[in-house]
mmCIF file of the N, C-alpha and C atoms, coordinates in Angstrom:
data_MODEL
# 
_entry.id   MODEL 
# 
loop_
_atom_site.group_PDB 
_atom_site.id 
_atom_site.type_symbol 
_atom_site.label_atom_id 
_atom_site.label_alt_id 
_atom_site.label_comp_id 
_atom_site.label_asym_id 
_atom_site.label_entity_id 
_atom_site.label_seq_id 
_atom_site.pdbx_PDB_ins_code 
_atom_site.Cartn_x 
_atom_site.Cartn_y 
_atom_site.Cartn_z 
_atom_site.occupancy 
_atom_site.B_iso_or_equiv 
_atom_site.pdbx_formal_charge 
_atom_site.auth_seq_id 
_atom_site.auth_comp_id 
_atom_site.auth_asym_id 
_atom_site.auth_atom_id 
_atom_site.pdbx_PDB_model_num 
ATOM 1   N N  . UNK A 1 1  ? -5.708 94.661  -69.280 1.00 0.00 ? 1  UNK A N  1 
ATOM 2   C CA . UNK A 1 1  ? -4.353 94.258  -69.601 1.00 0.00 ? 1  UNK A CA 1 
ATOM 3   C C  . UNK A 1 1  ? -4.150 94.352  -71.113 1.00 0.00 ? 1  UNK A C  1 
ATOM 4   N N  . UNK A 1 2  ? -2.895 94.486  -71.371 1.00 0.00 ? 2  UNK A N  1 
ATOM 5   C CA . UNK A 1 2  ? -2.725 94.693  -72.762 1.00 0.00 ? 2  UNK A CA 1 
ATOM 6   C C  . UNK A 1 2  ? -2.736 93.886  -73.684 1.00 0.00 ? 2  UNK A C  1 
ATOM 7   N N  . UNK A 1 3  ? -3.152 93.721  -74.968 1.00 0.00 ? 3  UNK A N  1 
ATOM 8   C CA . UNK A 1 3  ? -3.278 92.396  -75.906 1.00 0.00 ? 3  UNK A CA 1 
ATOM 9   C C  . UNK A 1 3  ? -2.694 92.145  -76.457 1.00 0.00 ? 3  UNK A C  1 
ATOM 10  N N  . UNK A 1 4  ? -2.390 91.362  -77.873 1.00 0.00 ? 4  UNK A N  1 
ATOM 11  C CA . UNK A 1 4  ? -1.336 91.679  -79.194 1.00 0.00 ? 4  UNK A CA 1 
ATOM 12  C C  . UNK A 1 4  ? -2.920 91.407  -80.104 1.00 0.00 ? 4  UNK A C  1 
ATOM 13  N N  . UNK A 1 5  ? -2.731 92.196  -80.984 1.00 0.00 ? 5  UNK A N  1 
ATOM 14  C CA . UNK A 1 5  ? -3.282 91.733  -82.146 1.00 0.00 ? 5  UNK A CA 1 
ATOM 15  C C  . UNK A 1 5  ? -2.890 92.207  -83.327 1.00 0.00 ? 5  UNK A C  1 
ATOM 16  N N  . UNK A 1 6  ? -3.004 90.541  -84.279 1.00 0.00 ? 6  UNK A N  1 
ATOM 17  C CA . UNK A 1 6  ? -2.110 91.338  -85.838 1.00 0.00 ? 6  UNK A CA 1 
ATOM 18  C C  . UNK A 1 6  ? -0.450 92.056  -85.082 1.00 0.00 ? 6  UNK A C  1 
ATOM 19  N N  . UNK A 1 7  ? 0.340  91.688  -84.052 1.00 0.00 ? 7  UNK A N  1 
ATOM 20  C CA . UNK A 1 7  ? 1.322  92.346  -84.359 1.00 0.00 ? 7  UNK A CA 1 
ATOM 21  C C  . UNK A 1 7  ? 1.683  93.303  -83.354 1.00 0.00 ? 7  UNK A C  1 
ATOM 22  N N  . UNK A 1 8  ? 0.075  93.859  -82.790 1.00 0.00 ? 8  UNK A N  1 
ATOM 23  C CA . UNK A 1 8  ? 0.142  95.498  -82.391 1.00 0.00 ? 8  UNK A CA 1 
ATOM 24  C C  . UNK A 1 8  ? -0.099 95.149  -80.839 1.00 0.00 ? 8  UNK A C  1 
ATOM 25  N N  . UNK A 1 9  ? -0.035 95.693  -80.081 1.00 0.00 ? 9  UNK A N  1 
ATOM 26  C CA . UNK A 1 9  ? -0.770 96.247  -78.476 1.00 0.00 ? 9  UNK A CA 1 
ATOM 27  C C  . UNK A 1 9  ? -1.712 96.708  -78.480 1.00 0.00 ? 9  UNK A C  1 
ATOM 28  N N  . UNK A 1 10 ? -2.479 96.342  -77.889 1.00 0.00 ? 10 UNK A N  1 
ATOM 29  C CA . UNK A 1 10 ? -3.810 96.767  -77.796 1.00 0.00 ? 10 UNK A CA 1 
ATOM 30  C C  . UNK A 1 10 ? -4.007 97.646  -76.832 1.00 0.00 ? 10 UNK A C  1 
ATOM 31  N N  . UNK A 1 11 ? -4.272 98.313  -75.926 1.00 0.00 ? 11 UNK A N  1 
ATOM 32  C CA . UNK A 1 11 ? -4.782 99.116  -74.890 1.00 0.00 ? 11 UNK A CA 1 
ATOM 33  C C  . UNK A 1 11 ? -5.883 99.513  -74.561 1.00 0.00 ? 11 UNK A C  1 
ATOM 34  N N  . UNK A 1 12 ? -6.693 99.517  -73.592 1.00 0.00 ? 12 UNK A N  1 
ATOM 35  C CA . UNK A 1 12 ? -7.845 100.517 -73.318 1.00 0.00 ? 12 UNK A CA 1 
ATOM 36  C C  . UNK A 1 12 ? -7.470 101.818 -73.204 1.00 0.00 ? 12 UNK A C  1 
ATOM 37  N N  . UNK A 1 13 ? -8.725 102.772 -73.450 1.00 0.00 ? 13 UNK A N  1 
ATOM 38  C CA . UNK A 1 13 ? -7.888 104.493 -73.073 1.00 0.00 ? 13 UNK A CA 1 
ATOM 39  C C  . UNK A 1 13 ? -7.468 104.330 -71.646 1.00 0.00 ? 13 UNK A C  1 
ATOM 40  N N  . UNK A 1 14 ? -8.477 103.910 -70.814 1.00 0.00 ? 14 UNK A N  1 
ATOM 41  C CA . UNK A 1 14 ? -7.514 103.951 -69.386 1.00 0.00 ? 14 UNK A CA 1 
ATOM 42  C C  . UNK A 1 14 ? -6.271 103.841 -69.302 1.00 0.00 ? 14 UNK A C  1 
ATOM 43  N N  . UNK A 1 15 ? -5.921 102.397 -69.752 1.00 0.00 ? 15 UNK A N  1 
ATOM 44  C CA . UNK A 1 15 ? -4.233 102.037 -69.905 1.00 0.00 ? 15 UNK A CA 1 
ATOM 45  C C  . UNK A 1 15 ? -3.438 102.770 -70.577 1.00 0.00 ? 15 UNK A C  1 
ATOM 46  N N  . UNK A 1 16 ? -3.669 103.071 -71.521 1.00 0.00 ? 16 UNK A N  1 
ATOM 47  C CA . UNK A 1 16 ? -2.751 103.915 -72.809 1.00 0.00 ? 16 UNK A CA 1 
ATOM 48  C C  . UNK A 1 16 ? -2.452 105.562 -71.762 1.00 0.00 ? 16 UNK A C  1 
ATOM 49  N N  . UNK A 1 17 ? -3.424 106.112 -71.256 1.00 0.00 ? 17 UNK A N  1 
ATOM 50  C CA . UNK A 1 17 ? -3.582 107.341 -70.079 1.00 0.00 ? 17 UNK A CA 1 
ATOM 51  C C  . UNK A 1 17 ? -2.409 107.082 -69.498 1.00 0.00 ? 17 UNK A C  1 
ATOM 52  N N  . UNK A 1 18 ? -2.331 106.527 -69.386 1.00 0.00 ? 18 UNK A N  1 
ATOM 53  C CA . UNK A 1 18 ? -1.472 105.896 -67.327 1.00 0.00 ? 18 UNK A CA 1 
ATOM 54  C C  . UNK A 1 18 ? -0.157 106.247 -67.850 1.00 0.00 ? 18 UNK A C  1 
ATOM 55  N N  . UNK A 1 19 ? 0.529  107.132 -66.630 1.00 0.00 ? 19 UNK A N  1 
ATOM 56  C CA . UNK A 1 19 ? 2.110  107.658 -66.708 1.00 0.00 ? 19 UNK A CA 1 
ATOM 57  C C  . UNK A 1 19 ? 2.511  107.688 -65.595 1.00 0.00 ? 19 UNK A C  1 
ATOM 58  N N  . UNK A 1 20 ? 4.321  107.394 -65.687 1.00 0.00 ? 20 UNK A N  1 
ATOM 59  C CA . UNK A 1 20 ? 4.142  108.342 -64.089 1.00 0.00 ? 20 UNK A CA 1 
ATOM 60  C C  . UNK A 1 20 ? 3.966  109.547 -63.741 1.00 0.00 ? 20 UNK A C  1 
ATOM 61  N N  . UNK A 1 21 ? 3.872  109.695 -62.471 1.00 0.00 ? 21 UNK A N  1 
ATOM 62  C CA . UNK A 1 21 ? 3.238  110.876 -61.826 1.00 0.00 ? 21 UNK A CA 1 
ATOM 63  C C  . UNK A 1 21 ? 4.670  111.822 -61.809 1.00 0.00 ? 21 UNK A C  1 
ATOM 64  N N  . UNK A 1 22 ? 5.149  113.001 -62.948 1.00 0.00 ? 22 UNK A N  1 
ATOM 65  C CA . UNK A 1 22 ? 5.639  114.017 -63.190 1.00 0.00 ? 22 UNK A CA 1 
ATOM 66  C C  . UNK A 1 22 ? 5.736  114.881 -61.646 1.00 0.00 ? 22 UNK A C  1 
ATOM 67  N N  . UNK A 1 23 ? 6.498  116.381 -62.205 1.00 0.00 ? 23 UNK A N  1 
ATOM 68  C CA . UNK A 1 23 ? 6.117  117.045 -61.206 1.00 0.00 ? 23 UNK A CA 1 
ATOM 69  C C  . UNK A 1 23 ? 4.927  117.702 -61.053 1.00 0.00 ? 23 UNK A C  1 
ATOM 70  N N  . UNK A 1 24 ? 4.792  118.380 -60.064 1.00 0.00 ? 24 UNK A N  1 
ATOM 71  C CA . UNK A 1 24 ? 3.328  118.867 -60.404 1.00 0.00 ? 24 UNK A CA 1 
ATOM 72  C C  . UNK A 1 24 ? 3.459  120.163 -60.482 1.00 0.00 ? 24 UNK A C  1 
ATOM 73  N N  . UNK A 1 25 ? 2.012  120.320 -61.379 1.00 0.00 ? 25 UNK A N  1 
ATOM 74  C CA . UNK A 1 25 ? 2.338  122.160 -62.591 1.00 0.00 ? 25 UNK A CA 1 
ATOM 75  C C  . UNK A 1 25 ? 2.243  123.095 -61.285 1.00 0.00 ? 25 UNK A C  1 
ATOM 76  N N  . UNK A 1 26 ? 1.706  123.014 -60.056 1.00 0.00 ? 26 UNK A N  1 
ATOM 77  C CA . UNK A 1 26 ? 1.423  123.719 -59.234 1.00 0.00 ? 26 UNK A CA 1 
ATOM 78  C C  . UNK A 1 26 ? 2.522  123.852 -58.369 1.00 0.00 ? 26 UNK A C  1 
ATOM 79  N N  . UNK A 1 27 ? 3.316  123.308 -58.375 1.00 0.00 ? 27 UNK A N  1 
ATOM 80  C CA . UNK A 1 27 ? 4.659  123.612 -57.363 1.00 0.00 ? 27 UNK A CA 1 
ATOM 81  C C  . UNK A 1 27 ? 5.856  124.000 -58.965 1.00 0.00 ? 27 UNK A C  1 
ATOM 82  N N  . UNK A 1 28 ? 5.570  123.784 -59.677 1.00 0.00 ? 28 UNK A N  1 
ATOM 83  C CA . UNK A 1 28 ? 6.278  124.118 -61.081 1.00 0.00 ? 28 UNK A CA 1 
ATOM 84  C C  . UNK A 1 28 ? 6.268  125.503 -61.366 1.00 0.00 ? 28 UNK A C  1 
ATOM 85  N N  . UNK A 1 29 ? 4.533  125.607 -60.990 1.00 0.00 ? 29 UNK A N  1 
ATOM 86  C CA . UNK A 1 29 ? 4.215  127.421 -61.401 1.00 0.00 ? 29 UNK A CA 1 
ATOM 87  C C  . UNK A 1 29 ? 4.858  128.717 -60.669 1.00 0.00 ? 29 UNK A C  1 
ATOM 88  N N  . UNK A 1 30 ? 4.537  127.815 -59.124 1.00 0.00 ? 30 UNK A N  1 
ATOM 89  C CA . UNK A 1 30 ? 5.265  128.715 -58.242 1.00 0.00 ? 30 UNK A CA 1 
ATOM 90  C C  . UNK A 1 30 ? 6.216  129.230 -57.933 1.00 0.00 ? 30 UNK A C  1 
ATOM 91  N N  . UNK A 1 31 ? 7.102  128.106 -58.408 1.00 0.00 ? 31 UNK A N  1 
ATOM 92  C CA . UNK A 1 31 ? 9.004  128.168 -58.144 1.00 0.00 ? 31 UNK A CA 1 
ATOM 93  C C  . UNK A 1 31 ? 8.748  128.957 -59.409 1.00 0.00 ? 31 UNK A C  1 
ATOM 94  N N  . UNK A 1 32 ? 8.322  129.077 -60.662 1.00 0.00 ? 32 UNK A N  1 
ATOM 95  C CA . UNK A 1 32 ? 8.784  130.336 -61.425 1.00 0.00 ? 32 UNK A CA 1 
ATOM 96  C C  . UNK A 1 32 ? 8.290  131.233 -61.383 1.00 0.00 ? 32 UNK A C  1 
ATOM 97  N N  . UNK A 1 33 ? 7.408  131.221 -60.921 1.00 0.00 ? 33 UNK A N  1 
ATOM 98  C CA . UNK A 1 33 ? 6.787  133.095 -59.983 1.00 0.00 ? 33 UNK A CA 1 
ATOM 99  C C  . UNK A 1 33 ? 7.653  133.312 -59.390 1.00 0.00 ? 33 UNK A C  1 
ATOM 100 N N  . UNK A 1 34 ? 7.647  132.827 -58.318 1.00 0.00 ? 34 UNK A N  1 
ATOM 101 C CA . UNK A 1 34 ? 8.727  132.987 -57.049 1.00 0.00 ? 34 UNK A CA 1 
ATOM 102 C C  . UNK A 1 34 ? 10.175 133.327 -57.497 1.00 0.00 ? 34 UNK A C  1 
ATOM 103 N N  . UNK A 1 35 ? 10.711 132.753 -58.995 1.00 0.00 ? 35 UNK A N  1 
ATOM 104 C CA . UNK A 1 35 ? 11.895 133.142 -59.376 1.00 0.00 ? 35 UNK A CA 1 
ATOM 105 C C  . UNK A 1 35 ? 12.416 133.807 -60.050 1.00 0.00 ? 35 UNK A C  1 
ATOM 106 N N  . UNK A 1 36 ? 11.055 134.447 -60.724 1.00 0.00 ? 36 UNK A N  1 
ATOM 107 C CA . UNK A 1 36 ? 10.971 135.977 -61.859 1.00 0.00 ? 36 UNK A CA 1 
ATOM 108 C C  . UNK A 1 36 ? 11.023 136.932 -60.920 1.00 0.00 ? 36 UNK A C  1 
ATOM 109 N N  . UNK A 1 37 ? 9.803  136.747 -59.918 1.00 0.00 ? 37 UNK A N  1 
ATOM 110 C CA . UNK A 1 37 ? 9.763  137.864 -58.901 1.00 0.00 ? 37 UNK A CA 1 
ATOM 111 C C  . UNK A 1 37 ? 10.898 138.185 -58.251 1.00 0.00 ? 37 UNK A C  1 
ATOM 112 N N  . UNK A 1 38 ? 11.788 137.455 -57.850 1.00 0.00 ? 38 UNK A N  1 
ATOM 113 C CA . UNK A 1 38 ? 13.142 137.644 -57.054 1.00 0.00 ? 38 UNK A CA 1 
ATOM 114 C C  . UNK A 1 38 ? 14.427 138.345 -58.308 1.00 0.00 ? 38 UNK A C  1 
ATOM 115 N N  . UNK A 1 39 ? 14.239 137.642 -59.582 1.00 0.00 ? 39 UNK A N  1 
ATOM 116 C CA . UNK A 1 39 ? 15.178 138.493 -60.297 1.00 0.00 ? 39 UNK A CA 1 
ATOM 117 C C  . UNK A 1 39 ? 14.444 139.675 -60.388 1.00 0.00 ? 39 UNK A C  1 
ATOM 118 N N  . UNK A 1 40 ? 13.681 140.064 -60.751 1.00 0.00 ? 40 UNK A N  1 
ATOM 119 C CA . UNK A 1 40 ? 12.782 141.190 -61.000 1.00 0.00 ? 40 UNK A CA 1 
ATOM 120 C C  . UNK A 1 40 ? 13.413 142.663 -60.210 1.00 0.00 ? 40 UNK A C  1 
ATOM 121 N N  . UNK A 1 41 ? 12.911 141.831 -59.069 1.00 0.00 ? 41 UNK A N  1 
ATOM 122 C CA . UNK A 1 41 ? 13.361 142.952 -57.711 1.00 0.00 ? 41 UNK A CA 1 
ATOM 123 C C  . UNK A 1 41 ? 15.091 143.114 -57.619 1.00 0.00 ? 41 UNK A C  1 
ATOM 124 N N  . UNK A 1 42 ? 15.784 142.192 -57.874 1.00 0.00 ? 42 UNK A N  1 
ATOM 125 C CA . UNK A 1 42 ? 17.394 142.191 -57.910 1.00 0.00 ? 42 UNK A CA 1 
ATOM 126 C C  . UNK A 1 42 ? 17.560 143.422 -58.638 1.00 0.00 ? 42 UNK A C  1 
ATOM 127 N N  . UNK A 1 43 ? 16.955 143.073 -60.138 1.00 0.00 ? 43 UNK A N  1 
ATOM 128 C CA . UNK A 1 43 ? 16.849 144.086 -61.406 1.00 0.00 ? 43 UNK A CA 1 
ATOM 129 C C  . UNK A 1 43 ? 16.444 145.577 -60.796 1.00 0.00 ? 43 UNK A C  1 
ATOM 130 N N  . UNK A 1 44 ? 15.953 145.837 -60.654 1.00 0.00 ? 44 UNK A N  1 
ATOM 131 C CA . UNK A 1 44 ? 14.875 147.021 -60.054 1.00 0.00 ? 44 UNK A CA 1 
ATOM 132 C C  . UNK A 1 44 ? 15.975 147.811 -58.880 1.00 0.00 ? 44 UNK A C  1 
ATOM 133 N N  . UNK A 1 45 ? 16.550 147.358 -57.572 1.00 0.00 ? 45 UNK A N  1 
ATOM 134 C CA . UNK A 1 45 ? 17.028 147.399 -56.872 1.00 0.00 ? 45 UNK A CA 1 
ATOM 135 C C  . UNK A 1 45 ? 18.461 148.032 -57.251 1.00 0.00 ? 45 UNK A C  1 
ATOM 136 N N  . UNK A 1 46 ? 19.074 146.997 -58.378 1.00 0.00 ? 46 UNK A N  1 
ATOM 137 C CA . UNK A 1 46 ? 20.246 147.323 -58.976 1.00 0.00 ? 46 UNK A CA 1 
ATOM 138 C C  . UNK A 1 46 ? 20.142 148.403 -60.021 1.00 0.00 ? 46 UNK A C  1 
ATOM 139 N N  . UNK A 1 47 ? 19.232 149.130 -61.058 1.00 0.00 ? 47 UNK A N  1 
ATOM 140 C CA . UNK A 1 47 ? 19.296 149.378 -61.651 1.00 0.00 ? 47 UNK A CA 1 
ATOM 141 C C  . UNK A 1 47 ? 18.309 150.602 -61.558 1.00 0.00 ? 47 UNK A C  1 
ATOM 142 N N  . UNK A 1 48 ? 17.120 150.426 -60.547 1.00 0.00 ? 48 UNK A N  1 
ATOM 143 C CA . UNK A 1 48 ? 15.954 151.822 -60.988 1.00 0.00 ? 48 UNK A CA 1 
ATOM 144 C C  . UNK A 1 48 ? 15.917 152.508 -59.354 1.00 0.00 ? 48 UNK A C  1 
ATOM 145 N N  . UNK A 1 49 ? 16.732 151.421 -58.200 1.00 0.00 ? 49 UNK A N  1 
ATOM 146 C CA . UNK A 1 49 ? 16.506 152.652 -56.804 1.00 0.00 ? 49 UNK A CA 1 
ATOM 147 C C  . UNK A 1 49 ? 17.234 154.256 -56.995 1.00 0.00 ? 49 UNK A C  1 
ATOM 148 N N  . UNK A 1 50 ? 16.349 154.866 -56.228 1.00 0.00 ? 50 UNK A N  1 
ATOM 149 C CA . UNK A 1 50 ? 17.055 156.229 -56.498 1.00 0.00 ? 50 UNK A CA 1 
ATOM 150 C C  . UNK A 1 50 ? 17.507 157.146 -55.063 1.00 0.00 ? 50 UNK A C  1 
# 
């Protein structure tokens, strides 16, 4: 648990660590693969089929 001393908060690294739980980089990474790749091909489709 956290302290005061002199003023300040104290923390352990454990505590000071602790966040909430964000999104995660792995469903983050994908949706922008997944969403380069789809403009990509739009691009390509629209612009280089022959």
């Amino acid at each position: 648990m956290a302290t005061k001393q002199n003023g300040q908060i104290v923390e352990t690294p454990t505590e000071a660590r602790q966040a909430e739980p964000g999104p995660s980089v792995l469903a983050l990474l994908s949706i922008s693969i997944g969403l380069a790749v789809i403009i990509l091909a739009i691009v390509w489709f629209v612009f280089f089929r022959t």
